[in-house]
C-alpha positions as CSV (number, residue, x, y, z in Angstrom):
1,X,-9.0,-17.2,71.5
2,X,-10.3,-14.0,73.3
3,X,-7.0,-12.3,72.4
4,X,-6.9,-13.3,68.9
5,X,-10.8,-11.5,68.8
6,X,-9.5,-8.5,70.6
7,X,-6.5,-8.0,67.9
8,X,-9.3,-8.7,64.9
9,X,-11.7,-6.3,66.4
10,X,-9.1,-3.7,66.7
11,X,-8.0,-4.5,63.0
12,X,-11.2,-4.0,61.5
13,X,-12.0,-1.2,63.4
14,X,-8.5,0.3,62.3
15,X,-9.6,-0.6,58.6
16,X,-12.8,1.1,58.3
17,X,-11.5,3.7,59.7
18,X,-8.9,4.0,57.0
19,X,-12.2,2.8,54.4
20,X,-14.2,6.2,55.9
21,X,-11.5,8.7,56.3
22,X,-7.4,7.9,55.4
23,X,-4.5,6.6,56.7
24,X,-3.5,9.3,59.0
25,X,-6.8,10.0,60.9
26,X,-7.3,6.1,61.4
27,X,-3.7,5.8,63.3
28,X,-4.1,9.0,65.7
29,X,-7.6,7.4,66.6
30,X,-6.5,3.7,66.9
31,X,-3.2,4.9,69.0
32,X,-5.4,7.3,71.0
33,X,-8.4,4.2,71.6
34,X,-5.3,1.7,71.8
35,X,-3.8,3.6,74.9
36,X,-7.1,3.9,76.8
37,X,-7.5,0.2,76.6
38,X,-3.9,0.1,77.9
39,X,-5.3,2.0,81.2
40,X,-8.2,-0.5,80.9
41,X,-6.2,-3.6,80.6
42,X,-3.7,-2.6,83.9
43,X,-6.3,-1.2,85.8
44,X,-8.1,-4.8,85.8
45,X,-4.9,-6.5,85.9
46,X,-3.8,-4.5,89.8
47,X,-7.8,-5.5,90.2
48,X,-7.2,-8.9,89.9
49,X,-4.2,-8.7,92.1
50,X,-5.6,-6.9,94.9
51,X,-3.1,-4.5,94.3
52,X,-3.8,-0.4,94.3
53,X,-0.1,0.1,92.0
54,X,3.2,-1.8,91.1
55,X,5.1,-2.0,94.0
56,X,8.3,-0.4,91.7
57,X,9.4,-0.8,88.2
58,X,9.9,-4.5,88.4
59,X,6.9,-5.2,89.7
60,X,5.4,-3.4,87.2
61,X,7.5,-5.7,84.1
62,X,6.3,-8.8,86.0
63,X,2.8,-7.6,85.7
64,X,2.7,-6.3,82.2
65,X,4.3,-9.9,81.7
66,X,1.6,-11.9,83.4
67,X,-0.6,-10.1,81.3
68,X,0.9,-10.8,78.3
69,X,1.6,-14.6,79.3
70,X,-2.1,-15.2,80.4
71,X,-4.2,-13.2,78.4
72,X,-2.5,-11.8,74.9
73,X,-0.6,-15.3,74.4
74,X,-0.7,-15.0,70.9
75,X,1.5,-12.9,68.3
76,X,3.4,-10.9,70.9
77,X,7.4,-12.2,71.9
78,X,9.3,-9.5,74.0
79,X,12.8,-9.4,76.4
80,X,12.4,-7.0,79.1
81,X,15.0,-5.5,81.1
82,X,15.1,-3.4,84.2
83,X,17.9,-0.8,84.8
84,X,16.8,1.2,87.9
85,X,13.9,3.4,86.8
86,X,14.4,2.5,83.4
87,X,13.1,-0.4,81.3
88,X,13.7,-1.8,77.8
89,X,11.7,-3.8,75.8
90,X,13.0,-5.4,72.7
91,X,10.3,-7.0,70.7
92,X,10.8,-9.6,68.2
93,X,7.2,-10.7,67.0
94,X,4.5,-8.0,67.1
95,X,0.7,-9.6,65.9
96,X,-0.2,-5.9,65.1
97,X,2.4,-5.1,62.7
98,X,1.7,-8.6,61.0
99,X,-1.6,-8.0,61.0
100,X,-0.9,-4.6,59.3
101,X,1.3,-6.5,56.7
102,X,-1.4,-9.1,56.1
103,X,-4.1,-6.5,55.5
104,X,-2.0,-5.4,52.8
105,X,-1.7,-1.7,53.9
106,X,-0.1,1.8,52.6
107,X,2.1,1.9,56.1
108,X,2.9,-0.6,58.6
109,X,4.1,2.2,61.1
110,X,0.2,3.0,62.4
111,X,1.1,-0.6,65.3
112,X,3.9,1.4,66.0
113,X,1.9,4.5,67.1
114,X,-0.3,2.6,68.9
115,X,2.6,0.8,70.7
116,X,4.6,4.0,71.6
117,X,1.2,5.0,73.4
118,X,0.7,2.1,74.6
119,X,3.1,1.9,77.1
120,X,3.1,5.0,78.6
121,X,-0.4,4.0,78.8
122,X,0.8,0.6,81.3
123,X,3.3,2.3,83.5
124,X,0.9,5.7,84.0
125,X,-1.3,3.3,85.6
126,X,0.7,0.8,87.2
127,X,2.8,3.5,89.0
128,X,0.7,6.3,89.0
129,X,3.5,8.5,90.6
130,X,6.3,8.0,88.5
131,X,6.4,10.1,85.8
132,X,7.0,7.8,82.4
133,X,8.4,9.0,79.2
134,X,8.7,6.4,76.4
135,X,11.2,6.3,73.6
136,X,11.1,4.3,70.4
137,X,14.5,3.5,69.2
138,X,14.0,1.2,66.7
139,X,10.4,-0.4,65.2
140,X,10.2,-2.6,63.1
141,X,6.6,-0.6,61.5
142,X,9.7,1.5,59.8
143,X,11.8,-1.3,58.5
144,X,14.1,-2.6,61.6
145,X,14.5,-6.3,62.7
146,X,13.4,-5.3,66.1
147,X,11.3,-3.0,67.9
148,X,13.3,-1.1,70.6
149,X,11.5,0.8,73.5
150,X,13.1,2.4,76.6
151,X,10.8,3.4,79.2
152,X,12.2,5.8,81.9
153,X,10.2,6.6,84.9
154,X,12.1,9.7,85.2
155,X,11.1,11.1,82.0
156,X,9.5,14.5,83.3
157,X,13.3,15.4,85.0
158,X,14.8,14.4,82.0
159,X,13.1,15.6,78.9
160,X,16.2,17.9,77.9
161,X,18.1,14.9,77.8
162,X,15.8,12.5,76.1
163,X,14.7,14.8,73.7
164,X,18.2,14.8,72.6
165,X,18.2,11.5,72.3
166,X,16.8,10.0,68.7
167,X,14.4,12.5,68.1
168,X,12.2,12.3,71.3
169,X,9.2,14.5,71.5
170,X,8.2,15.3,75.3
């Protein structure tokens, strides 16, 4: 229930938003205020831990996990994998974007944003000295079937390579 509250109140605030100003300021702000939960949400999850970080990247999965199993229950289906420092998330059910779609708006692509931001958001926070670059490679906010995040913890090293790599601004 508390989930399904959070996601309503972050909706409506999304749509007056949009109502007050347009489309374009309402996404920066909701990715920006979306993120800084994100800190929020991990920081209280390693709280209820008793844990300062992640102990590595899988650690890190299995938390973001129990988060999403315990408290966001509703609207979110994802497969994670771990490959070294790198992580991919391929989502399949996404409560913003359907919430987007419901709402009846111009773009669908604003829970993408937000998402993108989002996890750099967990991983900055659950392993606070691993640099984390995120990469969308598919979202389904811009028509795919899926949406297709990798998350590399060596990002800082690497941004020649990822920026390379579909269009990926460091």
């Amino acid at each position: 229930m508390m989930a399904l509250l959070a996601m309503a109140w972050d909706g409506q605030w999304f749509l007056k938003v949009y109502e007050e100003f347009d489309w374009e300021t309402a996404a920066r702000l909701n990715a920006r205020v979306r993120a800084a939960f994100g800190r929020i949400e991990m920081r209280r999850m390693l709280r209820a831990l008793g844990k300062p970080a992640a102990d590595d990247v899988e650690d890190g999965v299995r938390i973001i996990l129990t988060y999403f199993q315990e408290v966001l229950a509703a609207g979110f289906d994802a497969d994670f994998t771990v490959e070294g420092d790198r992580v991919q998330v391929t989502i399949i059910r996404c409560a913003a974007l359907l919430g987007c779609q419901r709402a009846g708006l111009e773009r669908y692509d604003q829970a993408c944003m937000a998402c993108q931001g989002l996890w750099q958001a967990y991983f900055e926070v659950l392993l606070p000295h691993s640099p984390v670059r995120t990469r969308a490679q598919e979202m389904m906010g811009h028509g795919a079937s899926r949406c297709h995040i990798l998350i590399d913890m060596e990002g800082r090293e690497n941004d020649e390579r990822l920026a390379g790599e579909n269009g990926f601004q460091p």
